[in-house]
C-alpha positions, 0 to 999 in steps of 0.5 A, spaced: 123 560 231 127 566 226 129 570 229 131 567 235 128 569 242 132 568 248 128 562 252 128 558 245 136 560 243 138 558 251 134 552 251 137 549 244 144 552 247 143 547 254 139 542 252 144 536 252 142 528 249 140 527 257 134 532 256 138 536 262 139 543 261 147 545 261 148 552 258 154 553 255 154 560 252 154 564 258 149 568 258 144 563 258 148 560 264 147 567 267 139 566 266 139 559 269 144 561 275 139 566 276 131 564 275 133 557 274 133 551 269 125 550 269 124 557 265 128 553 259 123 547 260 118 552 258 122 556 254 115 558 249 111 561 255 113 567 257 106 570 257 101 573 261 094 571 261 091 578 263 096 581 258 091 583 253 095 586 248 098 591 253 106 594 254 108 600 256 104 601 264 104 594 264 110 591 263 115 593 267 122 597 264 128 592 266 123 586 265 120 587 258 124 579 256 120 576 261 114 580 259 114 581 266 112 573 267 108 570 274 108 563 272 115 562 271 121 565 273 124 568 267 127 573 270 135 571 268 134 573 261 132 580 263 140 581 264 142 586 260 149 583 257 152 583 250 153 576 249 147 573 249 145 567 242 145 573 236 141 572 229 146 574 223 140 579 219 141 584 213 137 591 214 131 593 209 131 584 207 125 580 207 125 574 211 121 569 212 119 570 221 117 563 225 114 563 231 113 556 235 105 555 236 106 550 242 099 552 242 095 555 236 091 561 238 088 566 233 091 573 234 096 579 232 103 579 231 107 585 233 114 586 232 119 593 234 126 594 233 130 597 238 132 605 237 139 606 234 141 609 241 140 602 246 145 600 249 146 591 250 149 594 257 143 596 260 135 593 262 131 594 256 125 600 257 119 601 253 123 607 251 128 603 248 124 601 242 121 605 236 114 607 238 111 603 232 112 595 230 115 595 223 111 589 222 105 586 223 100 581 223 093 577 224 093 570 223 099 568 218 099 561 216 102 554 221 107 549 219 107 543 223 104 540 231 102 543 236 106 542 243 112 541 238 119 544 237 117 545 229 111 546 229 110 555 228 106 560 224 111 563 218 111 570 213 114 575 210 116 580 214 121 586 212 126 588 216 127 596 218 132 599 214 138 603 216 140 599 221 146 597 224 150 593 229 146 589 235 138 590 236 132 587 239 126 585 236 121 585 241 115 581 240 108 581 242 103 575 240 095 578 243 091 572 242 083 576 238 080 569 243 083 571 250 087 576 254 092 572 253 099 575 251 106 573 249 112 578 250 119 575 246 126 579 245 129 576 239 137 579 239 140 580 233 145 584 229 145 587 222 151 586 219 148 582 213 147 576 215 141 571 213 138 568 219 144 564 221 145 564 228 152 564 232 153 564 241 149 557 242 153 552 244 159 556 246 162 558 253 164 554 258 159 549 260 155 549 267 154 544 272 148 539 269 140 539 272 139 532 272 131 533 273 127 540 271 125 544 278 118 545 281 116 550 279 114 556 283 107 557 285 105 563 280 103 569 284 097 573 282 096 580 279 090 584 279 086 582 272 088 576 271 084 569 272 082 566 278 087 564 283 091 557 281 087 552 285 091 546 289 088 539 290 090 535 294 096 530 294 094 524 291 095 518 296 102 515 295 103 508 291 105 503 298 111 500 299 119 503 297 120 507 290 113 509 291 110 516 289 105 521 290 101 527 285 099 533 286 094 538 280 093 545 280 091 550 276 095 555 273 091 559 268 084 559 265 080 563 260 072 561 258 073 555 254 079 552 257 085 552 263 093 551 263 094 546 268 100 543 272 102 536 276 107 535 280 110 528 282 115 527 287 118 520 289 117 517 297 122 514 302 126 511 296 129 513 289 125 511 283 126 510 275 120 513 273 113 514 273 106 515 271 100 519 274 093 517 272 087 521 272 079 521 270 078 528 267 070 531 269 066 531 263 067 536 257 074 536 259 079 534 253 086 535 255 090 538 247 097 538 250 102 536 255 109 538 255 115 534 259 110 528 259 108 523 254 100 523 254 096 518 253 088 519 253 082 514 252 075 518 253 076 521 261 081 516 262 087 520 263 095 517 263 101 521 263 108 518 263 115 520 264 120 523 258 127 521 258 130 527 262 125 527 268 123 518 270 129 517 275 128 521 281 132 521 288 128 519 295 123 525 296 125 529 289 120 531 285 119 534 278 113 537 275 110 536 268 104 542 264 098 540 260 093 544 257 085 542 256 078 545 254 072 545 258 071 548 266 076 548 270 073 548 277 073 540 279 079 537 282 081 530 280 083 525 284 091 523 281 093 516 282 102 515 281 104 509 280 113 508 280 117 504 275 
């Protein structure tokens, strides 16, 4: 992503070979000691899926980074500081704007620009910002996969003129086929930069997460779609090492859902798994994230990735898909252990 949003930068300045999360700037380690390592795992949701494009009344001040987030704890990186990862930009140029489409959905870019008068020292309010985007678009072209770190839209975008020091750009994505909306701070500083990025890797390094978090349920507010719905767990694998698979739905919207599956080991630890599962009719999963997808028909097999496979005595680890088709029938999850 160019310019850089916070959950991305963070999540470059943690990750580490093993796929663990260990951030060294301080704050992003900060964020992580707040709301926990699995908002990096998911660094490109911060969305709400009953957003409709809305802002001010809707997204609380104090928490416009984490877009004011139900299904991911990205509270740590409303912190107001001024050591967060920063793009270098030059004030009035042209440059060329990436945002990741881990998934691809049509819709409209908006991005604002902080007031000369903010301050990094404290929460950012709607008021912080200019009252009109200095930039927009509908649609722009893409680059590359989805569900992928280099797959993104891209165009030309002309920064504001005028400006000096450290801002925010502020950034919201309203999807045109879904209430969905996305919500990213980007921290920049115009000091004629272009485009580098400086405060990722740096600072002292915090203790490593060997496996991502299970996520929190996500609550509900008024206006969005139905209540996550909670299978069943699926029966453990007998004997030592074994381990189990729960389904849920996350989101949904006319034509497809979101969908999460948490994988915990039995009585004994495990190097790794892989749920199985037949989907209903008319569903065809399009991504999968902390997972390696295997797909034949309504056949379904996700496998562990490097950083989530091993698993102590009663751990667990969760991994996100997303699909096409009706969410309304619960599927019978299989896990077996390595």
């Amino acid at each position: 992503m160019v310019p850089g949003s916070r959950t991305y930068l963070c999540w470059k300045d943690g990750t580490t070979s093993s796929g663990a999360i260990q951030p060294k700037n301080p704050a992003c380690a900060a964020a992580v000691a707040k709301g926990g390592t699995n908002a990096l795992y998911n660094w490109f949701a911060v969305l709400r899926s009953d957003g409709a494009g809305r802002m001010s009344g809707f997204i609380p001040d104090g928490q416009l980074c984490s877009g004011g987030a139900i299904v991911y704890d990205f509270s740590g990186f409303d912190l107001a500081r001024d050591d967060w990862p920063v793009t270098h930009l030059t004030s009035g140029a042209t440059i060329e704007f990436k945002y990741n489409k881990w998934a691809a959905h049509p819709g409209t870019f908006r991005s604002y620009i902080t007031k000369d008068s903010w301050s990094p020292t404290r929460p950012l309010a709607w008021s912080d910002l200019e009252s009109t985007p200095f930039d927009s678009v509908t649609n722009p072209p893409s680059l590359g996969s989805v569900g992928t770190e280099d797959g993104h839209y891209y165009w030309n975008a002309h920064l504001p003129s005028g400006k000096s020091g450290r801002h925010i750009i502020y950034t919201v994505w309203q999807r045109s086929d879904s209430n969905e909306t996305f919500y990213s701070c980007s921290d920049v500083v115009f000091d004629g930069g272009n485009g580098e990025v400086t405060g990722v890797g740096t600072g002292p390094s915090t203790s490593p997460s060997p496996t991502p978090p299970v996520s929190p349920s996500p609550g509900t507010s008024p206006n969005t779609s139905p209540s996550p719905r909670v299978s069943p767990s699926a029966s453990p694998t007998a004997g030592p090492g074994g381990c189990s698979a729960t389904y849920k739905v996350v989101s949904s919207w006319g034509g497809g859902f979101q969908g999460e599956v948490t994988v915990k080991a039995g009585s004994s630890s495990i190097g790794g798994w892989t749920a199985t599962w037949t989907q209903p009719s008319g569903v065809t999963i399009t991504q999968v994230w902390n997972g390696t997808l295997s797909q034949s028909g309504s056949d379904v097999s996700v496998k562990n990735v490097s950083y989530n496979g091993s698993l102590g005595a009663g751990a667990s680890t969760t991994f996100g898909f997303l699909a096409n088709g009706s969410s309304g029938s619960t599927p019978t999850l299989t896990c077996s252990a390595a």
